[in-house]
Each structure stands twice: as structure tokens, then as C-alpha cells.
C-alpha positions as CSV (number, residue, x, y, z in Angstrom):
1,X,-259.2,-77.9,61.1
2,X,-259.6,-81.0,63.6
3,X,-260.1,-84.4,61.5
4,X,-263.5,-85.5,61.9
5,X,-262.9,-88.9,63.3
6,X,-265.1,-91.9,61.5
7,X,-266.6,-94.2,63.2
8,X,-267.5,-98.0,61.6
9,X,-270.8,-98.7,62.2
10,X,-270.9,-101.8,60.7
11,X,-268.4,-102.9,63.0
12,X,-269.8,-101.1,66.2
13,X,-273.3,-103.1,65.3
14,X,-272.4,-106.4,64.7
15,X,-269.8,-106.8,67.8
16,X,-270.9,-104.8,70.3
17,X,-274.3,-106.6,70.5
18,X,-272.8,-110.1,71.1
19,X,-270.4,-109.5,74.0
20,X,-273.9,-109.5,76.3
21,X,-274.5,-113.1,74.6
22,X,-270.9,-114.5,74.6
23,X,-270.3,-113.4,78.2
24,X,-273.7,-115.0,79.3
25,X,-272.5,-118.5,77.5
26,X,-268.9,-118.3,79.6
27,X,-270.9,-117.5,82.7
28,X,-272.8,-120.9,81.7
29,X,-270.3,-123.0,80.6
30,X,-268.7,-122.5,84.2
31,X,-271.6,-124.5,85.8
32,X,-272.2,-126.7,82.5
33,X,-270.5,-129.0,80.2
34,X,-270.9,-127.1,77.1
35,X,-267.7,-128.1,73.9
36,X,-266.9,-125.7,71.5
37,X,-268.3,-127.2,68.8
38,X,-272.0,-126.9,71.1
39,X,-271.2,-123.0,71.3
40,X,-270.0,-122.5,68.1
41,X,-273.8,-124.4,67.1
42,X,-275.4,-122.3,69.3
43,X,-274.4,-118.9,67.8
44,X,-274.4,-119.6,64.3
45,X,-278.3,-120.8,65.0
46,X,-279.1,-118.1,66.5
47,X,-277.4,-115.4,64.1
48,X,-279.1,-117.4,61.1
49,X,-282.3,-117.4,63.0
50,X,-281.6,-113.0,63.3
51,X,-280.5,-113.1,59.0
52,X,-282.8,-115.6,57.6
53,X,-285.9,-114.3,59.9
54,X,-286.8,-118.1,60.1
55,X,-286.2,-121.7,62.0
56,X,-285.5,-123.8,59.3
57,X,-282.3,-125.3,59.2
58,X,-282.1,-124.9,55.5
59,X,-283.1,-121.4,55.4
60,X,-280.4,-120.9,58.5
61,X,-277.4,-122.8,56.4
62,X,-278.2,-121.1,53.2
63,X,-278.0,-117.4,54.7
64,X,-274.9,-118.4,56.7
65,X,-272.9,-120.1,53.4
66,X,-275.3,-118.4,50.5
67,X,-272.7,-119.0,47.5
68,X,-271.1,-122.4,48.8
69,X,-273.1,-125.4,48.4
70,X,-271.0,-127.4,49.9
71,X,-270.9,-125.5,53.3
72,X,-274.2,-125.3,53.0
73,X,-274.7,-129.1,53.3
74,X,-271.9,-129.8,55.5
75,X,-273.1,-126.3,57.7
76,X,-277.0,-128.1,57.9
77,X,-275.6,-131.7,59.2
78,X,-273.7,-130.2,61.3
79,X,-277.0,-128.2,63.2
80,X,-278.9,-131.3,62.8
81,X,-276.3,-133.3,64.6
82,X,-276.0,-130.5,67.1
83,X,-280.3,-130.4,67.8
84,X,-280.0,-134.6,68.3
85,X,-277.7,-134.3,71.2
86,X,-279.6,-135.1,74.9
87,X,-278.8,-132.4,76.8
88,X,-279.1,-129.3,74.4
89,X,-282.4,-128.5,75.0
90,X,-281.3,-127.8,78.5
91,X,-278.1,-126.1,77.9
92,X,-280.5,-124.1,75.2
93,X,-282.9,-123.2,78.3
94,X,-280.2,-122.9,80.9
95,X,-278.0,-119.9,78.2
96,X,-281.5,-118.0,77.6
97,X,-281.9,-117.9,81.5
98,X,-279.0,-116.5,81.9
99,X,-278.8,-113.9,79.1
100,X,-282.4,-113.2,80.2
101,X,-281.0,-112.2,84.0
102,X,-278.2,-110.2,82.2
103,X,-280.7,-108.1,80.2
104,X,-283.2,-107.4,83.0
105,X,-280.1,-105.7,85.3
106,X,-279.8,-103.2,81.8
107,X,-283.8,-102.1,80.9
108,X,-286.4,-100.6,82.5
109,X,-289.5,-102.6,82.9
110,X,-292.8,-101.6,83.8
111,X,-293.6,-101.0,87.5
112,X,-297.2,-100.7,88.5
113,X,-297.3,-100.1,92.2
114,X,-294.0,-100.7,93.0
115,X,-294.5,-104.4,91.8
116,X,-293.3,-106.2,88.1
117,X,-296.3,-106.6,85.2
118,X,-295.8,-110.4,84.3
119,X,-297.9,-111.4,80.8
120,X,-299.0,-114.9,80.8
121,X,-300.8,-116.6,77.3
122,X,-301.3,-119.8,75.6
123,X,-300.5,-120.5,71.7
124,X,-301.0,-123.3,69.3
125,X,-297.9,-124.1,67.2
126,X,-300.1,-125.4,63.7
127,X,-297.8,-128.4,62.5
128,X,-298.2,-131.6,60.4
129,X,-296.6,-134.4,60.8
130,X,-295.4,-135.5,57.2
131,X,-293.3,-138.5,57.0
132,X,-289.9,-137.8,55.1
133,X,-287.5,-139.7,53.6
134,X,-286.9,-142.2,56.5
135,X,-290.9,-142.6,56.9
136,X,-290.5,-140.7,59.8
137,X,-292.6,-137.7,60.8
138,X,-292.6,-134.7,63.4
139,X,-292.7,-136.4,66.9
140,X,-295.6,-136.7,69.1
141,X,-297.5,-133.8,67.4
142,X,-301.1,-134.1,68.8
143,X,-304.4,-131.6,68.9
144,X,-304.3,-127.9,70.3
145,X,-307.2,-125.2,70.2
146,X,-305.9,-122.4,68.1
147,X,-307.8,-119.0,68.7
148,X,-307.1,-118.0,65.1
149,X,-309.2,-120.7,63.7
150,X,-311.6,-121.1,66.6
151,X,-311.2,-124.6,66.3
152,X,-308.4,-127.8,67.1
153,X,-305.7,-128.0,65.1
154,X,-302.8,-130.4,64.7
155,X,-300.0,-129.5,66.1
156,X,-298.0,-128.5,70.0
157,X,-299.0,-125.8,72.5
158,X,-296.6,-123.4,73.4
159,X,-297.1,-121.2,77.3
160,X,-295.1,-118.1,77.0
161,X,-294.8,-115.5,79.9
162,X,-292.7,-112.4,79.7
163,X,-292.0,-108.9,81.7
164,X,-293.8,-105.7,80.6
165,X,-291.3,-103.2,79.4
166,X,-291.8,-99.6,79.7
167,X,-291.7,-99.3,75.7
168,X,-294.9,-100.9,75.7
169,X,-292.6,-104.2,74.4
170,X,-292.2,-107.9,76.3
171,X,-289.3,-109.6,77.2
172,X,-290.1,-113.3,77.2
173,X,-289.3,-115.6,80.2
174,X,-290.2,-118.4,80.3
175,X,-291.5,-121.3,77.3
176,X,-293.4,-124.5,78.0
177,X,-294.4,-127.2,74.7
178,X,-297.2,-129.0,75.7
179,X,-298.4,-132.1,73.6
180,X,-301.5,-134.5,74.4
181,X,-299.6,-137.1,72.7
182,X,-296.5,-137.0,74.8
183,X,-297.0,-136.0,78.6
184,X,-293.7,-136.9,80.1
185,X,-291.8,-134.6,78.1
186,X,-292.7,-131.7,80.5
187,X,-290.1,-130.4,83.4
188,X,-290.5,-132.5,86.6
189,X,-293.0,-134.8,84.6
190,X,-296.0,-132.2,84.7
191,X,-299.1,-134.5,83.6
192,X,-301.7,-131.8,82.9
193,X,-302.5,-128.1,81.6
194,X,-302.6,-126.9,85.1
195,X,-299.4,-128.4,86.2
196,X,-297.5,-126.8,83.4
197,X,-299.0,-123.3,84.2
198,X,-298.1,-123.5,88.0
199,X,-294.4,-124.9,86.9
200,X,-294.3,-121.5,84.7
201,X,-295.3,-119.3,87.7
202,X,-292.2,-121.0,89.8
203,X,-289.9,-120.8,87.0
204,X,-291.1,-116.8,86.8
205,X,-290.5,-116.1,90.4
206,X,-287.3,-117.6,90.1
207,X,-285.9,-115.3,87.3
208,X,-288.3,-112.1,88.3
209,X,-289.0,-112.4,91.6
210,X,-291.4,-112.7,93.6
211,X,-292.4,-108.6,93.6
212,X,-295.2,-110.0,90.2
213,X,-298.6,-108.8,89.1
214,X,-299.8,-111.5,86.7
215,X,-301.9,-110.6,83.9
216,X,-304.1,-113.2,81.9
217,X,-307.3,-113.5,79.6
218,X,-310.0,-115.7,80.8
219,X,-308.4,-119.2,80.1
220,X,-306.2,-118.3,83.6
221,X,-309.1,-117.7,85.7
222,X,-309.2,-121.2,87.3
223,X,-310.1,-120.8,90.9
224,X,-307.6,-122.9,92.3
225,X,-304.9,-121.8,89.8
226,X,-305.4,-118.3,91.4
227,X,-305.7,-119.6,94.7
228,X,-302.3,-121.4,94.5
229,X,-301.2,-117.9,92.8
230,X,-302.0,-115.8,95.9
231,X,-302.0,-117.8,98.8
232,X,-298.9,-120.3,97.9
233,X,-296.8,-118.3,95.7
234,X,-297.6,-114.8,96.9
235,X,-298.0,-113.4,93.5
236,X,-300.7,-110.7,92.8
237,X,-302.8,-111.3,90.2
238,X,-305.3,-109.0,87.2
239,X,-307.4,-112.0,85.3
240,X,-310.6,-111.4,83.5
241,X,-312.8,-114.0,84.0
242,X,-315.9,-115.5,83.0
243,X,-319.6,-114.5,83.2
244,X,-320.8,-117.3,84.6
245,X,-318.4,-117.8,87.8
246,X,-320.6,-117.8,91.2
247,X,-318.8,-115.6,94.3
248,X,-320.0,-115.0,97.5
249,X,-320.7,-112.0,98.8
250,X,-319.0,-109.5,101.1
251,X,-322.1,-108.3,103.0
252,X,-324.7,-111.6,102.7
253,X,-323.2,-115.0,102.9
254,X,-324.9,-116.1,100.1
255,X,-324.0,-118.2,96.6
256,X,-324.4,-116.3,93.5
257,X,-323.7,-115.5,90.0
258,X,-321.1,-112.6,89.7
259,X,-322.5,-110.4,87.1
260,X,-325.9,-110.9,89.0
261,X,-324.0,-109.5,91.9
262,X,-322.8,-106.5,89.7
263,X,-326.1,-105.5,89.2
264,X,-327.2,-105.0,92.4
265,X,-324.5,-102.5,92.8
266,X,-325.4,-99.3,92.0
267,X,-322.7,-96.8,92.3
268,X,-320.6,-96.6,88.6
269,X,-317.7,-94.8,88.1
270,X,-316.9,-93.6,84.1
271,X,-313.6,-95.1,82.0
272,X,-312.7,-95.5,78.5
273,X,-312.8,-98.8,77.1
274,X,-311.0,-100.0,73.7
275,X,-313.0,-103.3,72.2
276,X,-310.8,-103.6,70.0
277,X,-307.1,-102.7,68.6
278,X,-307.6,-99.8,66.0
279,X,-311.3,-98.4,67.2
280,X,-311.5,-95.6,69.2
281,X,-312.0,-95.6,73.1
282,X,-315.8,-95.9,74.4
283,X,-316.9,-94.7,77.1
284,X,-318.3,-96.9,79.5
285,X,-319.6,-97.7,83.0
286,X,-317.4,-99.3,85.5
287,X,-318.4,-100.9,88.9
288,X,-316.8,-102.0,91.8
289,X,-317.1,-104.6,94.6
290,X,-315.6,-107.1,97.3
291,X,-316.1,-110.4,97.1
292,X,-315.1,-114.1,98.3
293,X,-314.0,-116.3,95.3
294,X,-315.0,-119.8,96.5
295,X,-318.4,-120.9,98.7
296,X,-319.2,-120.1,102.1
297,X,-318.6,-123.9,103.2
298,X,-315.5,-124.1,101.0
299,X,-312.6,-124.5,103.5
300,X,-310.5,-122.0,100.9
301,X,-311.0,-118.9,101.2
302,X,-309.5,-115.8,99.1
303,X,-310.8,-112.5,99.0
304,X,-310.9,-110.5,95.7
305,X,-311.6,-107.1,93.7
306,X,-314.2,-107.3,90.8
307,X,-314.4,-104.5,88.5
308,X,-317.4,-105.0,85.8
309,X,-316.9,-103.0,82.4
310,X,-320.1,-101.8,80.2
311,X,-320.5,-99.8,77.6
312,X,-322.7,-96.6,78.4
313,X,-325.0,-97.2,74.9
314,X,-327.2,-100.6,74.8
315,X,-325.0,-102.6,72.5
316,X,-324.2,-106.4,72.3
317,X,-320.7,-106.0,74.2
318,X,-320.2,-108.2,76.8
319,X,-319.1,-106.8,80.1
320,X,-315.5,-107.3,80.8
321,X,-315.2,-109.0,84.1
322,X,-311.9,-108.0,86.0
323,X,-310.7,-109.9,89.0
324,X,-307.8,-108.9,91.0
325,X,-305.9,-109.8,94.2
326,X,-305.0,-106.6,95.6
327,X,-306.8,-103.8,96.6
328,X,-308.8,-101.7,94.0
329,X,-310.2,-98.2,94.5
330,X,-312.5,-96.0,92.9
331,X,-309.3,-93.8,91.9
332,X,-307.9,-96.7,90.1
333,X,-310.4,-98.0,87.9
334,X,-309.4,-96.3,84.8
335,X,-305.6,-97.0,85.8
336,X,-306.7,-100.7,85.7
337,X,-308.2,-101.1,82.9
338,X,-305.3,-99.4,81.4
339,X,-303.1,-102.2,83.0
340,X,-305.1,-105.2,81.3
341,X,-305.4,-103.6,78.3
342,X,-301.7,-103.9,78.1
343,X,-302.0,-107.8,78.4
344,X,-302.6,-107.4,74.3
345,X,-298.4,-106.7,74.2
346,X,-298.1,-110.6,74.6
347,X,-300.8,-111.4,71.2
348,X,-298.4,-109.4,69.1
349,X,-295.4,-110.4,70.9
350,X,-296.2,-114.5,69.6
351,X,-297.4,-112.5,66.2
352,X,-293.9,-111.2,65.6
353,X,-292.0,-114.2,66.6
354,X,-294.3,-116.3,64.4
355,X,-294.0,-114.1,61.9
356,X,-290.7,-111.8,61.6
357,X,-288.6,-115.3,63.8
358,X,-289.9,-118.2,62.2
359,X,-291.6,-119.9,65.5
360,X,-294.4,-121.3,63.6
361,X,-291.8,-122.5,60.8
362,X,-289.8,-125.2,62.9
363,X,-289.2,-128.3,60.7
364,X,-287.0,-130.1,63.0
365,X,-288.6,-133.4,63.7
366,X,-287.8,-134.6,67.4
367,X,-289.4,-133.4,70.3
368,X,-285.5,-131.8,71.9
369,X,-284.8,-130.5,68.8
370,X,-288.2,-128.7,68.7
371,X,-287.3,-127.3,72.2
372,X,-284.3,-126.5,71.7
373,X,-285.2,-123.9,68.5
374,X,-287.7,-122.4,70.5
375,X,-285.3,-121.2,73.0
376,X,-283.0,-120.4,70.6
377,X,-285.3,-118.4,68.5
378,X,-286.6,-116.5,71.7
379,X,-282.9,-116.1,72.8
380,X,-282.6,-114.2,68.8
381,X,-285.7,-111.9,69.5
382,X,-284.5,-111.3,73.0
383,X,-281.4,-110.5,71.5
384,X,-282.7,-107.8,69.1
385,X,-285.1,-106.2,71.5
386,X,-281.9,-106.2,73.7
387,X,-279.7,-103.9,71.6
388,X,-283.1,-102.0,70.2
389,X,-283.2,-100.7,74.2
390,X,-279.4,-100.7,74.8
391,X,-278.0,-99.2,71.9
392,X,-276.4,-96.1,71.8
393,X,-277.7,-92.8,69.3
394,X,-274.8,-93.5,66.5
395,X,-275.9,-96.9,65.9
396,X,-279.5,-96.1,65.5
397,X,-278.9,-93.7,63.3
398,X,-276.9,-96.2,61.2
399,X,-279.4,-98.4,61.3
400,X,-281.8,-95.7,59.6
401,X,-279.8,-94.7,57.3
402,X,-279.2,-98.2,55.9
403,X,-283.0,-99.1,56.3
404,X,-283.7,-95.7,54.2
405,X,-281.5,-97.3,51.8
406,X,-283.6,-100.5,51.2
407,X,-287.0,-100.1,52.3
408,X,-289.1,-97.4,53.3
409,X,-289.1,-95.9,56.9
410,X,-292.4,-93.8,57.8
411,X,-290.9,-90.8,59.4
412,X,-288.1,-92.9,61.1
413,X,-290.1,-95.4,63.4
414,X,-288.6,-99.0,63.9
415,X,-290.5,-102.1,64.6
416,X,-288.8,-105.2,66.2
417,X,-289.5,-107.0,62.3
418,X,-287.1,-103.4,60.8
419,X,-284.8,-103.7,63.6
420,X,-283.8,-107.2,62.8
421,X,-284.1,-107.0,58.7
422,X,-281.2,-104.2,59.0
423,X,-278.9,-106.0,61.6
424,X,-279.5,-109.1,59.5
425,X,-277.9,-107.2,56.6
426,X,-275.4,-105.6,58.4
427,X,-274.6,-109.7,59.2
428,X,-274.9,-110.6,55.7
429,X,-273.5,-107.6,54.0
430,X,-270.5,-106.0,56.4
431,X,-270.4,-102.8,53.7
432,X,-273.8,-102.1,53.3
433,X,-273.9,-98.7,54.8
């Protein structure tokens, strides 16, 4: 009888994973000045940012040294030493670039029209700034609008953009903190909202592209922002917009009201709407029309696609207004309203790394450090959602069979929060299966 040979999965699983991330930090210490202490730093943040499912230094130290207090102590000044340095945050942003142009040459993402589906979204960051020991408190922490509490909150502003994926998952891109207390901290000294947003678009284009559809809720559809969007940076756009934008029309030269113009257009086409995350798809009207965004005397001009969205039955819905750069036909309507439903992958996307990677939970106090966590903690998500796509059959089903072990698995689906509780105890606990 042939010896069945045994293969360690425990061993597959917590190397093979890290050779994308260690080769991406040789390719960038080539062009940057990185030690070894920095490196060393740099893993053993993100690997306690994958086992401790937070960004809190002391969470990180105590998972990394959990029966030494000591190393604990020593492990946490060391980080916090590490996070003070001036050019971290950069070498931070400059290793999740790279490992983020690695990983798109390896999975598939999602091609609509022979073109890439870019997510764009805001997020508030809710922090207070206590004062600590040294009377010191988190710095330059100012007032955001968070959507959960439909009001301001204290605390920074986060602008996250990311490729589709054809699982129906996001690989973030790009990151941008924002705070009205601090303006210069931006790149290139961007001094406003808008600035920030068009520095996110280049930064895109530079890692994706310039082959982009770029998806956004209603906060995006500034004229000018998607103005600069098509005519300067030649990236297609799908933004809903608001009810009360004026347009001028194809046929009459005339100024008016959008959905006033939707009216006035008779033909409908039918498509299935979903209001809302678990209810069931409506049916509903859809209508079509060409338009000019800006006045007729407005020097700019920029022609566009409007697709209005009603529900068949007299409700209090409000229509979803759909705006889009490139061309839309009748064919296509239920095709794109497919497409912008898929902008909701980004909301759970910032759930799960608030949640499940600790983004919210950053105590670190200096504006760097702050940066600096954020791309590390994206580089640990990217990192799982990496080896979820990549890995091969034997390791998933090690993976299972551990998580079958200490939690329950309905009928063997993984979540990106699963995926990284197992490989954190595979970290933690090298004979665990």
C-alpha cells in the first residue's frame, strides 16, 4: 500500500500567505530606506492587527507575547516608537501600494464593459480626544457627519475607494483622513473636501488605470467633480444624484428641474429594484433620457445618461436618480441598476474593517501614527481577502475543519470576519488543527 503522504496545514497557511507581503516590502525597500527594525514593526502590526482583530497597540502586544509581561511592555514601546517615526506613514502607504499592484496581477475583478468598477465612499472615524497621562489628547480630531447617527460627530473622516471583485468583495485602494482641524496634513496640501476626492481619483488611475467606471451615492454628484472626472481624467462615471439638480435638455434648450424632465418622458421600461438590503426586489418603472449637465450659457459642457427609478405602486419611495457618462440603452437598464446596486459592497466593506479589523478602534494619538494604522490595518484585510481568493482547496478545507472545531460554520460558508478568526488561531495556536 502507497503511504498516504501528510501534508501540514498549519505550516502551508501561515507561510505561504506571507511570501506575497515579504516580497512586496523587498521590492520597496529597493526604492526606499526602510531598517530592519521598521520591517520587523511593520509585520508584527500587521499579523497582531490579523490575531487580535483590532488596532490597539495593547490588544496587538498582548496577542503577540500573551504569557510574558514583560515582552508585552517592551513589544508596545517598541510599536509606539516605530508609529512616531516621520516617514512611516509613507513607507506604510508606499508597501500597501505595492502589495495592492501584486494582488490585482493574481484576482479577477469585475469587468463591466470591458472597463474596471471603482467604489468610491466617505466615512466618519467617531473618536474623542481624551487627554492621557501627559495631558495630551488625540491630535487634531475635529467634526465629521456620520450617516449612522445622522448627525456630526467628533472625530476624522476617512475616503476609501476600492476595485469590485467578481466575488461580489472590494479590494481597497486608496485611504484619505480628512480633519477640519488640520488641513495641511493632506497629500500635496489639499485644502478642501473636493481636493481630497480629485487627489483620490489620480491616485486610482495610477494603481488601476485609467480603463475605470466610478461608482458613488449622491454626496459625489458635484457637477464639476464629474466634469473634472470625464473630461480631465477620462474616467466614466454611474453617480446617483439629487432630486433637485436642474439639466438642460437634449431637444429644447431650456433650464429645468431633472425629475420634472423625467416626467415628460413617457416611454418606461420595467426592472427590479431592491430598497433595501434583505427585502425582496420591487418591480418598478424605469425611464430614460439625454441630457446636458450644466446651462445652456455655461461654457462647460458634458453630456449625460439619466435613468429615473419608481416603484410601479403609489408609495412614498423616492425615485432613484441615475446619472452616467457613457452611453445607456433601453437593453441595459436593468444591467445598470444591477451595477449601482453593487456600490453597497463598499458600506459593508468599512463595516467589516470597523468591525472584524479594528478601524474605528485606533488609540494612537498623533495624526502619522493614525495614518499609518490605517494602512496597516487595510494592508491586514487586503491581506486575508488575498489568500481567501488565492488559496488552494487543501488549505480551505483546513481552515473548515478547524473553524468546525471552534465555532459553528452554516453549511461551510466563510465570511472575511471567519476567514481571519481561523488564520489568527492558526497564528496563535501552530497545533490547533
Amino acid at each position: 500500500m502507497k503511504e498516504v503522504k501528510r501534508t501540514n496545514w498549519c505550516r502551508v497557511i501561515r507561510h505561504s500567505p506571507l511570501r506575497l507581503l515579504k516580497r512586496t516590502m523587498k521590492e520597496t525597500i529597493k526604492t526606499k530606506k526602510i531598517t530592519v527594525p521598521q520591517q520587523r514593526g511593520i509585520l508584527g502590526i500587521t499579523m497582531g492587527i490579523i490575531s487580535s482583530g483590532r488596532g490597539r497597540l495593547v490588544n496587538i502586544s498582548e496577542k503577540r507575547y500573551p504569557f510574558h509581561a514583560n515582552c508585552v511592555k517592551s513589544f508596545l514601546n517598541r510599536l509606539s516608537y516605530l508609529l512616531q517615526g516621520r516617514n512611516i506613514s509613507k513607507l506604510a502607504e508606499g508597501i500597501y501600494r505595492n502589495f495592492v499592484l501584486q494582488s490585482l496581477k493574481k484576482i479577477k475583478p469585475y469587468i463591466y464593459k470591458g472597463k474596471l468598477v471603482a467604489l468610491i465612499d466617505w466615512t466618519a472615524y467617531r473618536k474623542y480626544s481624551r487627554k492621557a497621562k501627559k495631558n495630551k489628547g488625540m491630535q487634531w480630531v475635529g467634526k465629521v457627519w456620520d450617516g449612522r447617527e445622522k448627525k456630526p460627530v467628533t472625530g476624522y473622516g476617512g475616503l476609501i475607494t476600492g476595485i469590485l471583485l467578481e466575488n461580489e468583495k472590494m479590494l481597497p485602494i486608496t485611504h484619505h483622513l480628512y480633519s477640519n482641524k488640520y488641513m495641511e496634513s493632506h497629500l500635496r496640501s489639499c485644502r478642501s473636501i473636493n481636493q481630497i476626492e480629485e487627489e483620490a481619483v489620480k491616485v486610482l488611475k495610477e494603481i488601476a488605470g485609467d480603463n475605470i467606471i466610478l461608482i458613488g451615492d449622491r454626496h459625489f454628484a458635484n457637477k464639476n467633480f464629474l466634469y473634472k472626472l470625464k473630461k480631465m481624467e477620462k474616467v466614466d462615471f454611474l453617480m446617483r444624484i439629487k432630486k433637485g439638480v436642474n439639466i438642460t435638455g437634449e431637444e429644447k434648450k431650456e433650464w429645468i428641474n431633472i425629475y420634472k424632465k423625467s416626467i415628460s418622458v413617457r416611454r418606461s421600461y420595467p426592472v427590479l429594484w431592491y430598497y433595501s438590503k434583505n427585502e425582496k426586489a420591487r418591480r418598478c418603472k424605469a425611464k430614460i433620457f439625454k441630457a446636458k449637465l450644466f446651462a445652456p450659457n455655461c461654457q462647460k459642457t458634458l453630456v449625460v445618461w439619466v435613468v429615473i427609478i419608481e416603484p410601479e405602486s403609489s408609495t412614498r419611495q423616492e425615485p432613484i436618480i441615475l446619472v452616467s457618462s457613457f452611453e445607456i440603452t433601453p437593453y441595459d437598464l436593468q444591467e445598470i441598476t444591477n451595477l449601482y446596486k453593487k456600490r453597497w459592497i463598499i458600506e459593508t466593506t468599512i463595516e467589516t474593517l470597523k468591525q472584524n479589523f479594528g478601524l474605528e478602534k485606533i488609540m494612537v494619538r498623533k495624526w502619522r501614527a493614525i495614518e499609518t494604522m490605517i494602512f496597516l490595518t487595510l494592508l491586514a484585510y487586503s491581506l486575508i481577502l488575498f489568500i481567501w481568493l488565492t488559496t488552494k482547496k487543501l488549505i480551505l478545507e483546513g481552515v473548515i475543519v478547524l473553524l468546525r472545531k471552534t465555532t459553528i460554520l452554516t453549511q461551510g460558508k466563510l465570511s472575511i470576519s471567519k476567514w481571519r478568526y481561523a488564520l489568527s488561531l492558526l497564528i496563535l495556536q501552530p497545533n490547533a488543527i
